[in-house]
N, C-alpha and C positions, 0 to 999 in steps of 0.2 A: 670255629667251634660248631660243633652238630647238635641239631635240635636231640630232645631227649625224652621217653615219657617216663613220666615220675609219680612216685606216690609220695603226700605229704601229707601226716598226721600226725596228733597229739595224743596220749592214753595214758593213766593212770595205771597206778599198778596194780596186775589183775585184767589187765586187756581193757580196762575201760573206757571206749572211746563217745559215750555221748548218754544222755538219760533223756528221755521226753523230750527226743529229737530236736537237742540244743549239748553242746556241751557242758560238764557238769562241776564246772572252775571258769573263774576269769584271770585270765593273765597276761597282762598288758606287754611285758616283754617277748612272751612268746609268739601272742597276735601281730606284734610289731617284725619277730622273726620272718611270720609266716609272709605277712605283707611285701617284706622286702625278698622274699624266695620267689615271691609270688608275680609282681610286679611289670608288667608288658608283655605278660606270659598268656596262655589259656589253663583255666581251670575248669576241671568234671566234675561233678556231683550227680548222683540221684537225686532223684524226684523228692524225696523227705528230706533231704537236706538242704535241699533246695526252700523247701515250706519249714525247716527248722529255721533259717535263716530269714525268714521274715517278708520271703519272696522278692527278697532286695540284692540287686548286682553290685559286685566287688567291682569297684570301679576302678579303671585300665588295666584291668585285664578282660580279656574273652573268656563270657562265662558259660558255659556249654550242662544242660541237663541232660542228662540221659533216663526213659521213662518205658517204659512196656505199652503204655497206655499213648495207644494213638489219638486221643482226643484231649490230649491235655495240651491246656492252651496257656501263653503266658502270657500275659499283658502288656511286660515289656521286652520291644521290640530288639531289646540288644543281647536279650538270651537266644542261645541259639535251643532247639530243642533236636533231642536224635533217638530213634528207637530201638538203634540195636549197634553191639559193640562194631559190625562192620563198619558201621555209616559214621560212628566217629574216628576211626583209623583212617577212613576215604580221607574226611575232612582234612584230619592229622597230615597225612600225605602231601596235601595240595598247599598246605597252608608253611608259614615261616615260625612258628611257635611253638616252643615247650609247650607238654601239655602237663599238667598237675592233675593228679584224681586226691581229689578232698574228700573222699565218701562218699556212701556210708560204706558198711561192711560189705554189702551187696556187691557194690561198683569196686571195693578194692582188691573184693574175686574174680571178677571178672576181667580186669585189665593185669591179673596176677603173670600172666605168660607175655603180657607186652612190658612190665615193668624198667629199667636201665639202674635205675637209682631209688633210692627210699630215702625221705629224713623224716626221722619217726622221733618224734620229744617224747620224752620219758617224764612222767612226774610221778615228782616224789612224794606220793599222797595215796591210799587206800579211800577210794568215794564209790560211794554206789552210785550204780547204772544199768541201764538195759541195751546195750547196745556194746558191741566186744570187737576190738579186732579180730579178724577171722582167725579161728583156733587152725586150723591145719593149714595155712600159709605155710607157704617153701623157703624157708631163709636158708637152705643149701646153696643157691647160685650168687649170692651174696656173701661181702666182705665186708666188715669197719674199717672206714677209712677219716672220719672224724669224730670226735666226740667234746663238745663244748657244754661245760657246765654252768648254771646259772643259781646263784642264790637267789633263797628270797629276801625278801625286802621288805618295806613299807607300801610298796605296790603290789608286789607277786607275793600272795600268801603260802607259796610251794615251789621248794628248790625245782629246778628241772633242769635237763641233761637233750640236747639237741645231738641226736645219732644221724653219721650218715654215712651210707650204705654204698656198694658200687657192685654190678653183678659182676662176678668175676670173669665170668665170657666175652665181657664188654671192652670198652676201650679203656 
């Protein structure tokens, strides 16, 4: 099986994916989704999600930021830090791992032309936020290839719906 770079996000309906650079729902089986998607893989984030997240690594996986700002320093030693969407492709190249871009809106335009696959959760909930999936995303070269639904519960306060995507050009 071949590595793949992938987008992986959540948004409410209305494009909502995040308010006061935190997302703006908790959902324990979807974070459980995302974990188990996610798992011995490498993840991307910007710089703000990176600091929405509490400046804490997802542990086993390689957590890579990406930032404009060449003096942004990280504390710890197991993030990697990259300045420009080259220098994470180089890495991508050399390395043996999925890569994930976890956000923000920023990073999931810019890696929009290296994309393979998308799992994009749907929930089912109108919340305010300031932060949108990027409105002019290309879902042309893309196809549904799964769609798994999830009630709520006594733990998840909001149905959601796990989409996933395959670029039709691809394998």
């Amino acid at each position: 099986m071949s590595k793949k770079i992938q987008a992986i996000w959540a948004q409410s309906q209305g494009g909502v994916i995040g308010k006061d650079n935190i997302m703006p729902w908790y959902l324990p089986a979807e974070l459980k989704h995302f974990k188990e998607t996610t798992l011995g893989q490498a993840i991307l984030m910007g710089r703000v999600t990176y600091e929405g997240m509490g400046k804490r690594t997802l542990p086993n996986r390689v957590n890579i930021v990406l930032t404009q700002d060449r003096n942004y320093q990280v504390a710890d030693d197991a993030v990697l830090v990259f300045h420009c969407v080259e220098d994470v492709l180089k890495w991508y190249d050399l390395n043996k791992f999925d890569l994930f871009i976890i956000g923000g809106a920023q990073i999931l335009s810019l890696f929009e032309p290296y994309l393979e696959e998308l799992i994009k959760t749907e929930i089912d909930a109108d919340l305010d936020g300031d932060t949108y999936f990027p409105e002019n995303f290309d879902w042309e070269p893309y196809e549904l290839v799964s769609s798994i639904y999830h009630a709520k519960d006594e733990k998840n306060q909001y149905d959601f719906t796990v989409n996933r995507f395959h670029r039709k050009d691809g394998d």
